[in-house]
Each structure stands twice: as structure tokens, then as C-alpha cells.
Rosetta silent file (secondary structure, phi, psi, omega in degrees, C-alpha in Angstrom):
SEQUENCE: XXXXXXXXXXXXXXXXXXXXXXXXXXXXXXXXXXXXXXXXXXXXXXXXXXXXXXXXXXXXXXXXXXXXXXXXXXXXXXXXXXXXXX
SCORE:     score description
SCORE:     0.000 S_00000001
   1 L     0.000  122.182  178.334    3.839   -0.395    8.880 S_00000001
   2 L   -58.454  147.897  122.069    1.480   -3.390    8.173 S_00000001
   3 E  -115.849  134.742  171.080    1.438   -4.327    4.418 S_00000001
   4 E  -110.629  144.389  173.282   -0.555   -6.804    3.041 S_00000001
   5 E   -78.036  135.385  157.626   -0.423   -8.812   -0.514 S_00000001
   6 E  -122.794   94.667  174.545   -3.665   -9.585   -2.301 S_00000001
   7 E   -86.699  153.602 -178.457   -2.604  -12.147   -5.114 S_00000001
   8 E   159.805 -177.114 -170.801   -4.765  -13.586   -8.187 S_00000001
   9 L   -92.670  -48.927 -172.329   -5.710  -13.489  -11.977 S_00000001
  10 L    64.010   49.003 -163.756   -8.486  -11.040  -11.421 S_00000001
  11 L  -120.656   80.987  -21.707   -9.597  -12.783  -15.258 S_00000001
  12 L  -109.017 -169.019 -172.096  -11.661  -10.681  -14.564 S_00000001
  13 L   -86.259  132.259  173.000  -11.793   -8.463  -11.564 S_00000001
  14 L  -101.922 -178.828 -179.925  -15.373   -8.583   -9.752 S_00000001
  15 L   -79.959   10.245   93.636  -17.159   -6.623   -7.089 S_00000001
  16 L    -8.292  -74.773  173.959  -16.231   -9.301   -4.859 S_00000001
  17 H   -44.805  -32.903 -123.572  -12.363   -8.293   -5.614 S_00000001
  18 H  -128.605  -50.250  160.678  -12.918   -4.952   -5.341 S_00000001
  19 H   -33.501  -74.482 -178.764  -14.917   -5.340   -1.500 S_00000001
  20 H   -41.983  -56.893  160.462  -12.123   -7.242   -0.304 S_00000001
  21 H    -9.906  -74.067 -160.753   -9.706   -4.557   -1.463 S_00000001
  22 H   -86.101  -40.862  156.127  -11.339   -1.952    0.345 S_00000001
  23 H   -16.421  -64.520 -160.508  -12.042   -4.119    3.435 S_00000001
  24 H   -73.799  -64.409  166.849   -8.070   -4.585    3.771 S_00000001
  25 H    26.450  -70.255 -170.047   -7.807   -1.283    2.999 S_00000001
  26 L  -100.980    8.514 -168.725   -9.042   -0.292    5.832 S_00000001
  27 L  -102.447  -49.113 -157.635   -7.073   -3.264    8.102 S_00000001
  28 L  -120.186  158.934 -166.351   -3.634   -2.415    6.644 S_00000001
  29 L   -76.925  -41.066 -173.696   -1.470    0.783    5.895 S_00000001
  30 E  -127.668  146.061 -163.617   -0.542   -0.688    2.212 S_00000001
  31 E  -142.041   96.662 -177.312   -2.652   -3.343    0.565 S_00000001
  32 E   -86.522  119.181  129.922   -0.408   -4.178   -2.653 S_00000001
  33 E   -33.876  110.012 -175.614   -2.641   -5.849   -5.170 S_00000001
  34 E  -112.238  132.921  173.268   -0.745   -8.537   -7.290 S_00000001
  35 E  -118.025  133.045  175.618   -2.200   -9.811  -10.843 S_00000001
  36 E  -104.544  170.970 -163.493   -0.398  -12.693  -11.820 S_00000001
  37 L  -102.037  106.732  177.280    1.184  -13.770  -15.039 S_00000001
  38 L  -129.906   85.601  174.522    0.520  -17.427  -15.503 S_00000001
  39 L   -37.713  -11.964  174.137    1.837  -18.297  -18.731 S_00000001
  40 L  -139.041   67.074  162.389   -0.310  -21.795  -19.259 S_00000001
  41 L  -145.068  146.885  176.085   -3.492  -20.234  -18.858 S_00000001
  42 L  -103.730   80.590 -171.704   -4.954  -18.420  -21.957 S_00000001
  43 L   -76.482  161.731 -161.396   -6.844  -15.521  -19.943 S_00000001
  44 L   -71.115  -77.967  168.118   -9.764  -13.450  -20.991 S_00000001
  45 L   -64.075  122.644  176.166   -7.947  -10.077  -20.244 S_00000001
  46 L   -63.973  153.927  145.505   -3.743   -9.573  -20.698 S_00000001
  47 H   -27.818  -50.027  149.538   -1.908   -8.291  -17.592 S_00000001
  48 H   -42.765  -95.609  -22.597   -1.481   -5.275  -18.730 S_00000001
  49 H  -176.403  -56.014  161.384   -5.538   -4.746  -19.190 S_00000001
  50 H   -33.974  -95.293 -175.310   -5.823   -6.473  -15.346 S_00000001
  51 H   -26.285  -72.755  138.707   -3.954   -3.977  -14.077 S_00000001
  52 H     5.947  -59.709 -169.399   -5.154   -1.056  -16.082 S_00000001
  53 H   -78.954  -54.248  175.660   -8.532   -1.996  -14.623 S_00000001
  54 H   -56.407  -69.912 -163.114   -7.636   -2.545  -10.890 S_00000001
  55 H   -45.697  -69.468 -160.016   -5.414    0.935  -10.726 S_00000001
  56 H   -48.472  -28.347 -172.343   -8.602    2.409  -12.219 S_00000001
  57 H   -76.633  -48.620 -163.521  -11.078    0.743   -9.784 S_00000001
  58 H  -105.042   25.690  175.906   -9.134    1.441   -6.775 S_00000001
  59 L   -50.783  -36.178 -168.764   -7.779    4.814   -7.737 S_00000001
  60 L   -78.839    9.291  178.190  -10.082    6.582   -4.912 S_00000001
  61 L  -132.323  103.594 -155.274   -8.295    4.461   -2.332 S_00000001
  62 L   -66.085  -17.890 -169.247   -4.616    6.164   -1.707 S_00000001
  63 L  -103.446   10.120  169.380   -3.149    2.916    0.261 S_00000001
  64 E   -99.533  152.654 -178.747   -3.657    0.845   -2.398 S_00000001
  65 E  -127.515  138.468 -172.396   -1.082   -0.199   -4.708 S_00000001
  66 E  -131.517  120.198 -176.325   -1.423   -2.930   -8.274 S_00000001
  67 E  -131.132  148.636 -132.608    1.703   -4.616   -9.625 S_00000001
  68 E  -114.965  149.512  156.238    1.861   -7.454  -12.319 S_00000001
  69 E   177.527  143.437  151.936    3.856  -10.864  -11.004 S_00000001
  70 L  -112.081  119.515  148.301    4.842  -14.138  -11.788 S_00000001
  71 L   170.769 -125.814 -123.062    5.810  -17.409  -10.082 S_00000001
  72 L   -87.731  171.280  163.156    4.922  -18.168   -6.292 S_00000001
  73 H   -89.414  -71.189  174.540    2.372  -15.571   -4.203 S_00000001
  74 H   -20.845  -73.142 -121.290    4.800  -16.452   -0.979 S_00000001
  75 H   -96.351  -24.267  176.266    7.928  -15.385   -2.586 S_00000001
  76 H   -60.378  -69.616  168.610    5.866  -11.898   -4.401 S_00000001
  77 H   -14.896  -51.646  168.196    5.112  -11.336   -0.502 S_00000001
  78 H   -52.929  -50.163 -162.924    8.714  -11.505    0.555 S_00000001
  79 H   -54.583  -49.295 -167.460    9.774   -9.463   -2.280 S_00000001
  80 L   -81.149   25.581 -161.478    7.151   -6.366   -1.304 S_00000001
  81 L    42.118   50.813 -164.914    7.555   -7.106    2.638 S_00000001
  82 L   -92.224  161.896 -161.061    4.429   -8.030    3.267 S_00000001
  83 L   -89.634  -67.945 -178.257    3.098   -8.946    6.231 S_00000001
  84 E  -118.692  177.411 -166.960   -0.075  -10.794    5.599 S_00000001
  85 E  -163.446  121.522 -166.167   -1.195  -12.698    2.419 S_00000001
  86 L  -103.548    0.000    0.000   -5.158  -11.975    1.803 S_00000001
């Protein structure tokens, strides 16, 4: 099973984000979506709100998945076994 990571802020998420998504989508069996936490950034939208917004955008696409992280995008990749880094 392929999986790929797509890390960012998404502050906010565009139709840009939301292409790419479904592009990998269609490359990889699981396409985890990561919104990160960056504590010395003041962002438009909270994490919570990010998220909220992604699950809702990409509800109609079953192989996607959107989880909250902080620190490195390498080491969220290790954690979910990903494969690739988008």
C-alpha cells in the first residue's frame, strides 16, 4: 500500500490544495493530509477550523484522510508510514 503525506498550513485551504489532493488521490491508495500547528505564526483560521474545512472538502474522496501536526513534515511522514511526501 502506497501512502502519501501532504503537509502545510492550508491558512487557508485553496482550489489549488484541493486539485493536488485529488490528483494524489488518484496516484496513491491513502493520501493523509497534514495541517500543521506552528505555534509562532498567528494564522487566519485555528487548526481545528483547517481541518474542519479539509475533511469537509475532501469528504467525497474515500482515500483521503486530514490530521492536525506539529514539528518536522519528515518525522509526521515516518509516524503515518508514508511513502512519499507531496
Amino acid at each position: 500500500m502506497k501512502t502519501a503525506v501532504y503537509p502545510g498550513t492550508f491558512d487557508p485551504v485553496t482550489y489549488g490544495h484541493l486539485d493536488v489532493i485529488l490528483r494524489a488521490s488518484k496516484l496513491f491508495d491513502c493520501v493523509i493530509v497534514g495541517v500543521l500547528h506552528n505555534s509562532s505564526k498567528s494564522p487566519l483560521f485555528s487548526v481545528e477550523e483547517r481541518v474542519n474545512i479539509l475533511e469537509k472538502a475532501t469528504k467525497d474522496i474515500p482515500n483521503v484522510e486530514v490530521k492536525p501536526f506539529e514539528g518536522l513534515s519528515v518525522n509526521f511522514a515516518r509516524e503515518n508510514h508514508a511513502q512519499v511526501i507531496i
